[in-house]
KEMARGU-717228 format. One record per residue (C-alpha): x, y, z; residue number from 0; chain; residue in three letters. Coordinates in steps of 0.02 Angstrom, whole numbers, plus 50000, padded with zeros to 5 digits. Layout:
// KEMARGU-717228
<c1=X	c2=Y	c3=Z	seza=NUM	volo=A	voke=ALA>
...
END
This chain:
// KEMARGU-717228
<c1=48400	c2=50496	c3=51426	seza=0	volo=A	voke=UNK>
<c1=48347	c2=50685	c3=51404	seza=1	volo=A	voke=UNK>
<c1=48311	c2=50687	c3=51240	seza=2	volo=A	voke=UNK>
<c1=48208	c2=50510	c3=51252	seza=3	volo=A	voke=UNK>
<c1=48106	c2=50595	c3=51400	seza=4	volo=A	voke=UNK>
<c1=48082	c2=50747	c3=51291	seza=5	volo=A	voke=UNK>
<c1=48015	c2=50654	c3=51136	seza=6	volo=A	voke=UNK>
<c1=47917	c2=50528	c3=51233	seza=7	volo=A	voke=UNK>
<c1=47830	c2=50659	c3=51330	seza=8	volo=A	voke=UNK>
<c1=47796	c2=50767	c3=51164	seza=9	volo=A	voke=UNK>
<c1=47714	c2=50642	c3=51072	seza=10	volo=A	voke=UNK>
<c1=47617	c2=50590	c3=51241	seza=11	volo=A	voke=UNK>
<c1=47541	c2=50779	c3=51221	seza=12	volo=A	voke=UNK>
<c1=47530	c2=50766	c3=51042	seza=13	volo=A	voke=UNK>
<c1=47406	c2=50629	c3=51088	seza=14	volo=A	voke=UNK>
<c1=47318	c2=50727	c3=51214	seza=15	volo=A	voke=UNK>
<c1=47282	c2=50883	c3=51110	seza=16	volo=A	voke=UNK>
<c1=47180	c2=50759	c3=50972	seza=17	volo=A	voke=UNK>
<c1=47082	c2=50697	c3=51135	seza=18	volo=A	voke=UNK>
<c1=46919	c2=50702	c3=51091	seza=19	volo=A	voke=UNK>
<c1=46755	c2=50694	c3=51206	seza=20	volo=A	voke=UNK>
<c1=46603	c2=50593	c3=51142	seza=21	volo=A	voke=UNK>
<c1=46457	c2=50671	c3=51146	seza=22	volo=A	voke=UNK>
<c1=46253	c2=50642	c3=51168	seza=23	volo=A	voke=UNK>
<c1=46152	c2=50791	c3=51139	seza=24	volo=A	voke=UNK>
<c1=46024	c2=50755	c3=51008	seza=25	volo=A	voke=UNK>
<c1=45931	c2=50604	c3=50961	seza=26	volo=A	voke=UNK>
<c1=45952	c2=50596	c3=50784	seza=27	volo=A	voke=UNK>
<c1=46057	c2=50488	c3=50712	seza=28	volo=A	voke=UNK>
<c1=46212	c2=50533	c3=50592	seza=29	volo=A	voke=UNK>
<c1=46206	c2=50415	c3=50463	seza=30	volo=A	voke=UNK>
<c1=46388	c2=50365	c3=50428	seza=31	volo=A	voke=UNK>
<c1=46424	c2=50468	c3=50236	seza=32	volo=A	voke=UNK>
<c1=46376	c2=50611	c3=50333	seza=33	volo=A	voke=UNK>
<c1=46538	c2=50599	c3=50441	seza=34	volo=A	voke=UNK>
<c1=46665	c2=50596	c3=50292	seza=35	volo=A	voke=UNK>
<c1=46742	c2=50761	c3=50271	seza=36	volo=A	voke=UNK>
<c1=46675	c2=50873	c3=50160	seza=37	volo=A	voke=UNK>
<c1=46803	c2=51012	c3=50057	seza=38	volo=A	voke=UNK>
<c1=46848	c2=51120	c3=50184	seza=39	volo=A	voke=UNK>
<c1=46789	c2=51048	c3=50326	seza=40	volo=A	voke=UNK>
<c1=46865	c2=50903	c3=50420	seza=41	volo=A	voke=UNK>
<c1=46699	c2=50851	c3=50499	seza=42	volo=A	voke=UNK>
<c1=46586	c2=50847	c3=50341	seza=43	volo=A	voke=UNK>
<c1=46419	c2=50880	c3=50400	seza=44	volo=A	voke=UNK>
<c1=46401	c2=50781	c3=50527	seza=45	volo=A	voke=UNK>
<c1=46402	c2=50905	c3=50666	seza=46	volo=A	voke=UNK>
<c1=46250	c2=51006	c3=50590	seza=47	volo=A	voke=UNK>
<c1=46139	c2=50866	c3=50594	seza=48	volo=A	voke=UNK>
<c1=46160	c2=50847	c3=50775	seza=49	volo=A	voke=UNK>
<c1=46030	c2=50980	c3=50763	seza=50	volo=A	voke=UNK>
<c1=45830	c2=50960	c3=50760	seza=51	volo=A	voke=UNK>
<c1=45762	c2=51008	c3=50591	seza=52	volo=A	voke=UNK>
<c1=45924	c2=50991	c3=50494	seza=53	volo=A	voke=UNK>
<c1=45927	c2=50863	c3=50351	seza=54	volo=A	voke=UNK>
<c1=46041	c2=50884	c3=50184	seza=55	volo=A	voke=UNK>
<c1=45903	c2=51004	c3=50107	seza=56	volo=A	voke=UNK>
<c1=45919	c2=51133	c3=50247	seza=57	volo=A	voke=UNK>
<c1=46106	c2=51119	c3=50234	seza=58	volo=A	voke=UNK>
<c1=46108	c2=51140	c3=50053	seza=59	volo=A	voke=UNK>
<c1=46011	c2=51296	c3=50086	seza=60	volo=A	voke=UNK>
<c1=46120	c2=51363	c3=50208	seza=61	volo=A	voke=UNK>
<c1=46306	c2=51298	c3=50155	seza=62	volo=A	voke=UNK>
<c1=46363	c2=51464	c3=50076	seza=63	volo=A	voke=UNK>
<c1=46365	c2=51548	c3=50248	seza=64	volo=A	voke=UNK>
<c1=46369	c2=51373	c3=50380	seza=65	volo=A	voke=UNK>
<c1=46474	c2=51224	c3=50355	seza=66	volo=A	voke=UNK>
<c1=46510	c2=51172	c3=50509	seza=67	volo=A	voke=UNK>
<c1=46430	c2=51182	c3=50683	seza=68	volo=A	voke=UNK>
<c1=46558	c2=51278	c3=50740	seza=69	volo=A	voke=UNK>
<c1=46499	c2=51417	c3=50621	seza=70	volo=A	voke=UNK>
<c1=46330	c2=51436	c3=50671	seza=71	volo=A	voke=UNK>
<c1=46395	c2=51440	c3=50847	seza=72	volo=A	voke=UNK>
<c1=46492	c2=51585	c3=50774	seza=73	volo=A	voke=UNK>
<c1=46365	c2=51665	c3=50750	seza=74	volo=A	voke=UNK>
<c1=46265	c2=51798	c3=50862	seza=75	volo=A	voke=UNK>
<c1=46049	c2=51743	c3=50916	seza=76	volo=A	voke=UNK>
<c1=46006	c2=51869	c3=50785	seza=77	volo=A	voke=UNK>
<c1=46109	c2=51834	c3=50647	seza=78	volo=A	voke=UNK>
<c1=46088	c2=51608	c3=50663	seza=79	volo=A	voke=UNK>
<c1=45904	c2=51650	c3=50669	seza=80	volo=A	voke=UNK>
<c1=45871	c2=51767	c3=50533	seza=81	volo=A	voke=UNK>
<c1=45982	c2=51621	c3=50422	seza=82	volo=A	voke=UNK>
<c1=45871	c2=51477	c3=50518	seza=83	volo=A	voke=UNK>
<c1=45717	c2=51558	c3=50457	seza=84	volo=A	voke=UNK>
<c1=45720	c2=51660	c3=50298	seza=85	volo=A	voke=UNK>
<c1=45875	c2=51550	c3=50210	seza=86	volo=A	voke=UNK>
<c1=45835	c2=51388	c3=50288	seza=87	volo=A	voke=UNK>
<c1=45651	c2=51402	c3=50293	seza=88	volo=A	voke=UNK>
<c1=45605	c2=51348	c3=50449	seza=89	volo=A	voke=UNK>
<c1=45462	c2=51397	c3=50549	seza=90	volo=A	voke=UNK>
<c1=45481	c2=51496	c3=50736	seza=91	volo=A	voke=UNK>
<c1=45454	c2=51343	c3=50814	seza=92	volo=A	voke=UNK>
<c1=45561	c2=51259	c3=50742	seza=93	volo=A	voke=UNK>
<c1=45710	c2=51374	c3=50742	seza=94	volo=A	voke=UNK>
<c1=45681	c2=51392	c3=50934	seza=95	volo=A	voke=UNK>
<c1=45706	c2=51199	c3=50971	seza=96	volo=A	voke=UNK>
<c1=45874	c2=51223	c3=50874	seza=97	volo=A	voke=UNK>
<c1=45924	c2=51389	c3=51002	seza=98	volo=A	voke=UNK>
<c1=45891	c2=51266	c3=51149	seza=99	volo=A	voke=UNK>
<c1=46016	c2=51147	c3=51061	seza=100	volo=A	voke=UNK>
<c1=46146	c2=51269	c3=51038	seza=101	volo=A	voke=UNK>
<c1=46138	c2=51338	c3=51183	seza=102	volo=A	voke=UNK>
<c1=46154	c2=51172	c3=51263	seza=103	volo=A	voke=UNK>
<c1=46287	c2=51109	c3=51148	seza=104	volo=A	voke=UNK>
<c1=46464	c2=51083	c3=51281	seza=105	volo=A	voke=UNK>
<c1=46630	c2=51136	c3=51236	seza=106	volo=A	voke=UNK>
<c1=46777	c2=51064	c3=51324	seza=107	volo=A	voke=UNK>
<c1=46946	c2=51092	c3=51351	seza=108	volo=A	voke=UNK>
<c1=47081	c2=50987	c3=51442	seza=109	volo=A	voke=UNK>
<c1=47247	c2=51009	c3=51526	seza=110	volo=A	voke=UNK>
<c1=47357	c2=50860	c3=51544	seza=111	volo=A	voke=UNK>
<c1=47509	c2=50804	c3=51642	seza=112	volo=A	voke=UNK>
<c1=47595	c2=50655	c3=51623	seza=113	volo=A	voke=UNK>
<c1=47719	c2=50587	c3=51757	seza=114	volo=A	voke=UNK>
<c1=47807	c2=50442	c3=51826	seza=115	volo=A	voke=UNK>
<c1=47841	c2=50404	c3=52014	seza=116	volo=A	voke=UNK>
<c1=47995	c2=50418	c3=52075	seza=117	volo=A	voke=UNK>
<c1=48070	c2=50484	c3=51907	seza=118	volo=A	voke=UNK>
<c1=48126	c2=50633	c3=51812	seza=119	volo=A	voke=UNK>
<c1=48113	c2=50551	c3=51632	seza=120	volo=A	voke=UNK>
<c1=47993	c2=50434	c3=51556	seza=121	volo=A	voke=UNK>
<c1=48067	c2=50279	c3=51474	seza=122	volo=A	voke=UNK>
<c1=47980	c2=50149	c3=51389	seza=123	volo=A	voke=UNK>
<c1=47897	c2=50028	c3=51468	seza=124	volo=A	voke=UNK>
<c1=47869	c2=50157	c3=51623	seza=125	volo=A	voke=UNK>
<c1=47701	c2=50145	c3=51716	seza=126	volo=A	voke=UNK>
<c1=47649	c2=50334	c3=51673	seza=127	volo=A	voke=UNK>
<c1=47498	c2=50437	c3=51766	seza=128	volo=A	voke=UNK>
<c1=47393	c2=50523	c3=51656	seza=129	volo=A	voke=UNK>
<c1=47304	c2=50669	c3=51754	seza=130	volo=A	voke=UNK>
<c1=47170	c2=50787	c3=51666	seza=131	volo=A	voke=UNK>
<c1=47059	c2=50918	c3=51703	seza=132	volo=A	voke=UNK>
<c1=46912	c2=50931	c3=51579	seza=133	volo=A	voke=UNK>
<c1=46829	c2=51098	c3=51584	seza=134	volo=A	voke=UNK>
<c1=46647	c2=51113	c3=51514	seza=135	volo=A	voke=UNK>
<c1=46568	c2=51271	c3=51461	seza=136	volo=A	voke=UNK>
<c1=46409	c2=51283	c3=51367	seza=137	volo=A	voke=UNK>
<c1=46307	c2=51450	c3=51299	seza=138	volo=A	voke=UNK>
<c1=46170	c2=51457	c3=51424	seza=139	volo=A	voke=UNK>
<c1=46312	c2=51429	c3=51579	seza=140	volo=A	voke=UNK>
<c1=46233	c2=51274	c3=51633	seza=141	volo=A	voke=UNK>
<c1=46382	c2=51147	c3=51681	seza=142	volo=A	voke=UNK>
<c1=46239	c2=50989	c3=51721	seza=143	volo=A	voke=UNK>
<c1=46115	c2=51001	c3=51564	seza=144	volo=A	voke=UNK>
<c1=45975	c2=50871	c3=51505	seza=145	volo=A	voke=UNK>
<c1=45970	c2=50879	c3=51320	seza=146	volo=A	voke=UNK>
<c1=45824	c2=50943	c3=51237	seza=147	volo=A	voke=UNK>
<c1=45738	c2=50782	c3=51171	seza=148	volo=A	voke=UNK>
<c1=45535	c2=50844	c3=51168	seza=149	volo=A	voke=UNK>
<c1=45490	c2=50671	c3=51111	seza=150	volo=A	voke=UNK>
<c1=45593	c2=50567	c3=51196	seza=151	volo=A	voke=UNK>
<c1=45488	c2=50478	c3=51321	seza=152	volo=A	voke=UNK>
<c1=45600	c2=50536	c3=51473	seza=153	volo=A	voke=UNK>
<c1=45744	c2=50635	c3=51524	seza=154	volo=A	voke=UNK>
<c1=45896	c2=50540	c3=51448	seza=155	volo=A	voke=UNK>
<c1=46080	c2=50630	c3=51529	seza=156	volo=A	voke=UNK>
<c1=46233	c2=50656	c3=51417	seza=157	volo=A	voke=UNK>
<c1=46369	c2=50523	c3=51424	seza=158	volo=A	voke=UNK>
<c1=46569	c2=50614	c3=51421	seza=159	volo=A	voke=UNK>
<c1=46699	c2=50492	c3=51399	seza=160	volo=A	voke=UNK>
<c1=46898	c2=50540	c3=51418	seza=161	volo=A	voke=UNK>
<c1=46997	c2=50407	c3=51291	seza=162	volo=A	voke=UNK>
<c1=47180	c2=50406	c3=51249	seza=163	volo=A	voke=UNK>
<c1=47215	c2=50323	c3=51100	seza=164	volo=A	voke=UNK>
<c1=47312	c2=50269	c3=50955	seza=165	volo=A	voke=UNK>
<c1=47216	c2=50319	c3=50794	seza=166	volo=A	voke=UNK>
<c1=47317	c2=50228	c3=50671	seza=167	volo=A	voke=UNK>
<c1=47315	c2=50063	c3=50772	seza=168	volo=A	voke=UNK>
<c1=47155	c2=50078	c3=50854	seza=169	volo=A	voke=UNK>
<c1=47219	c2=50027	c3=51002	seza=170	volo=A	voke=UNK>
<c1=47137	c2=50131	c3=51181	seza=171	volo=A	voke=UNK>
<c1=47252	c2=50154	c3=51295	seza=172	volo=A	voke=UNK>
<c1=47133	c2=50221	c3=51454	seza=173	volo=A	voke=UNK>
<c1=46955	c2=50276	c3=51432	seza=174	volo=A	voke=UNK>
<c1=46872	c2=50354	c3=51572	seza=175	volo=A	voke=UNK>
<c1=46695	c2=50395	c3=51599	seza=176	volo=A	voke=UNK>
<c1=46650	c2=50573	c3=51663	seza=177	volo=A	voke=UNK>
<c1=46485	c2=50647	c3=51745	seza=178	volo=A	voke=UNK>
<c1=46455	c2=50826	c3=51750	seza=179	volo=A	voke=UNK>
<c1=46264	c2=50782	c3=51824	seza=180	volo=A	voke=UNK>
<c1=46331	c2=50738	c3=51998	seza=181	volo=A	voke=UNK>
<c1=46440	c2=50867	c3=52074	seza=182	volo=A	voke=UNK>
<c1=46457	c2=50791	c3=52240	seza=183	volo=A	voke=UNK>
<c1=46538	c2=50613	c3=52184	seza=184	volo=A	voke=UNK>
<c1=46649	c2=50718	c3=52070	seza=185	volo=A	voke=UNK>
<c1=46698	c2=50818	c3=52218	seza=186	volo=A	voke=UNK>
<c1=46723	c2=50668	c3=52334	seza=187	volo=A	voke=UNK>
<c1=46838	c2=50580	c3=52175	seza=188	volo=A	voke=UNK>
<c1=46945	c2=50768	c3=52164	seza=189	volo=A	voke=UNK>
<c1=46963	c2=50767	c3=52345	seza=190	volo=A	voke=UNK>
<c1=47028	c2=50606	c3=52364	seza=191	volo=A	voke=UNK>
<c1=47135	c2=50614	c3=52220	seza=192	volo=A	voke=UNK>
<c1=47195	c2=50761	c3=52265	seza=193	volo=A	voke=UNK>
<c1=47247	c2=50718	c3=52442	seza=194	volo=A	voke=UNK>
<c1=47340	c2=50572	c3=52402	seza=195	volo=A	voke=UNK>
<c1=47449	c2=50641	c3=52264	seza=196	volo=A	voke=UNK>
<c1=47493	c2=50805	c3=52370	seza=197	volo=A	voke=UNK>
<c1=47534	c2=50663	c3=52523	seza=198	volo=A	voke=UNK>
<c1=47649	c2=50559	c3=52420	seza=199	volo=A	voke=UNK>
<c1=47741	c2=50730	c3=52372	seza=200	volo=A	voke=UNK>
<c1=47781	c2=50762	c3=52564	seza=201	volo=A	voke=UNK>
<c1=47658	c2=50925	c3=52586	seza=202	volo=A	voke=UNK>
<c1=47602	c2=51004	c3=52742	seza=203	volo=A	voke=UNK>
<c1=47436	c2=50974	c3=52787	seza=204	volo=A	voke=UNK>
<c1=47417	c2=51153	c3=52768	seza=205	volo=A	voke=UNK>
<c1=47473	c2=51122	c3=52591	seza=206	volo=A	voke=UNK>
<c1=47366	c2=50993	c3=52578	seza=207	volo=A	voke=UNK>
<c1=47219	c2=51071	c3=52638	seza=208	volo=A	voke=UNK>
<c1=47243	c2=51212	c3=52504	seza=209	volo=A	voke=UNK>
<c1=47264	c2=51088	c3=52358	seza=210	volo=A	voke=UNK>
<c1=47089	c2=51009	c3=52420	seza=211	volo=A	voke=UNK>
<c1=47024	c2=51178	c3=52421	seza=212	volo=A	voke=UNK>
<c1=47071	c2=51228	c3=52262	seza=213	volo=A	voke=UNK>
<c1=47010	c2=51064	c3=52183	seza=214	volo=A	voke=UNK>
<c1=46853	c2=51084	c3=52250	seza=215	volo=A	voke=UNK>
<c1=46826	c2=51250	c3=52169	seza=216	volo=A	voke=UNK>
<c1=46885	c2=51198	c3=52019	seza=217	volo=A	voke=UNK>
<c1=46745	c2=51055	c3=52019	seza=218	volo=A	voke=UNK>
<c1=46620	c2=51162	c3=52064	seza=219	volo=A	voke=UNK>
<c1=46643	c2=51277	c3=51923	seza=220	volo=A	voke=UNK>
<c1=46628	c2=51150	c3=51794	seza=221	volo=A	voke=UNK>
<c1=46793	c2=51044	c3=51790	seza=222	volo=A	voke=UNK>
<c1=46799	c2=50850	c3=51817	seza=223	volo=A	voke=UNK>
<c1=46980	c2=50768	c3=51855	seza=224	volo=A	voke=UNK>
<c1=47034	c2=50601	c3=51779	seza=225	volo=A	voke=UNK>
<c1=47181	c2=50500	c3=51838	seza=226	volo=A	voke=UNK>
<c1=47245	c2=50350	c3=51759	seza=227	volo=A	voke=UNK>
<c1=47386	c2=50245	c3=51724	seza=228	volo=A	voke=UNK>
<c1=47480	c2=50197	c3=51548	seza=229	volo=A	voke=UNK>
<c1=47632	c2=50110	c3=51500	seza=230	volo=A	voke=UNK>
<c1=47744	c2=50208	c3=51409	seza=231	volo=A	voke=UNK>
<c1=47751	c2=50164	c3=51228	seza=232	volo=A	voke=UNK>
<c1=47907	c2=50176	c3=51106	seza=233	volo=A	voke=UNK>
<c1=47988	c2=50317	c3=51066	seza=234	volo=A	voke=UNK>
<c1=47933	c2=50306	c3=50861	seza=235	volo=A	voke=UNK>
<c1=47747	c2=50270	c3=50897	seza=236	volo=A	voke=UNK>
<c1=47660	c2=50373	c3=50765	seza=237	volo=A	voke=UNK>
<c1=47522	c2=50470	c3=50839	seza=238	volo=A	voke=UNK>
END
């Protein structure tokens, strides 16, 4: 029983940690050779032409120092715009709309439990609630942020989505949509979550009031909870 708790609930986290959040910053589209890998990089070059300006001719110019996002990001202002300007040849206008970007560009992190009511293991076939905190932190501090779009026609917000998944069989096992734009519904959904899950355990109000509290901050510093529910799936599922 142990050891089919243990390995169910290791390979539940296993999942988690390949969670990935889906992203709209930028309008430009990525066309789809562009998201093959690329040697030494599992993201090809997808994630620098996210960016205004970038097209395979800049990245050519620029692939002995950048190969992924992440390295530019790397980077400090002075050193990503020296490479922006006099390696990748763009002009000051130019390399300023791809600052904005950066400094817009979220990066999230998640913690994960995974429980069942009433029980100390998880079997399969047991309903399982999924609980995550997803923590958003971006260059400029902003947690809401409107991406830079100067010729979009109007302001167009970002769209998060939490998914659990099986990669191999395609199969979603709970998607949730989150929205770091309005603080006060995501307070009212952590409060309420919150509340009942600290009632259910037999807390104080006292208890309770503190776990509200806490959840509150949390939210207000740039976290969004998601709670869902699963079934369990067998113990050999590759993840």
């Amino acid at each position: 029983m142990t050891l089919c708790y243990l390995a169910l609930k290791e390979k539940l986290l296993q999942l988690f940690r390949k969670l990935n959040l889906v992203r709209l910053l930028w309008m430009q589209a990525v066309p789809l050779s562009a998201r093959k890998a690329g040697s030494g990089s599992s993201e090809g070059v997808a994630s620098l032409l996210q960016l205004p300006h970038f097209n395979d001719a800049v990245i050519a110019k620029i692939e002995k120092k950048v190969r992924t996002l992440q390295n530019l990001q790397d980077m400090i202002l002075q050193e990503h715009a020296e490479l922006l300007s006099d390696v990748a040849g763009l002009s000051a206008t130019e390399v300023q709309d791809v600052e904005k970007v950066l400094e817009l560009m979220p990066r999230a992190t998640i913690e994960v439990t995974c429980e069942t009511e009433g029980e100390e293991g998880i079997q399969e076939g047991d309903i399982v609630t999924v609980q995550a905190w997803v923590t958003l932190r971006r260059a400029n501090g902003l947690i809401a942020a409107v991406p830079h779009a100067p010729y979009y026609p109007f302001s167009k917000g970002e769209n998060f989505w939490f998914l659990l998944a099986d990669a191999n069989s395609n199969d979603v096992w709970f998607s949730e949509s989150i929205n770091f734009m309005d603080e006060a519904a995501a307070i009212t959904t952590a409060s309420t979550i919150t509340e009942a899950k600290m009632e259910a355990s037999g807390a104080n109000m006292e208890e309770i009031a503190a776990a509200v509290k806490d959840a509150v901050a949390k939210v207000k510093s740039g976290c969004r909870l998601v709670l869902g529910k699963i079934q369990a799936h067998r113990q050999e599922l590759t993840i």
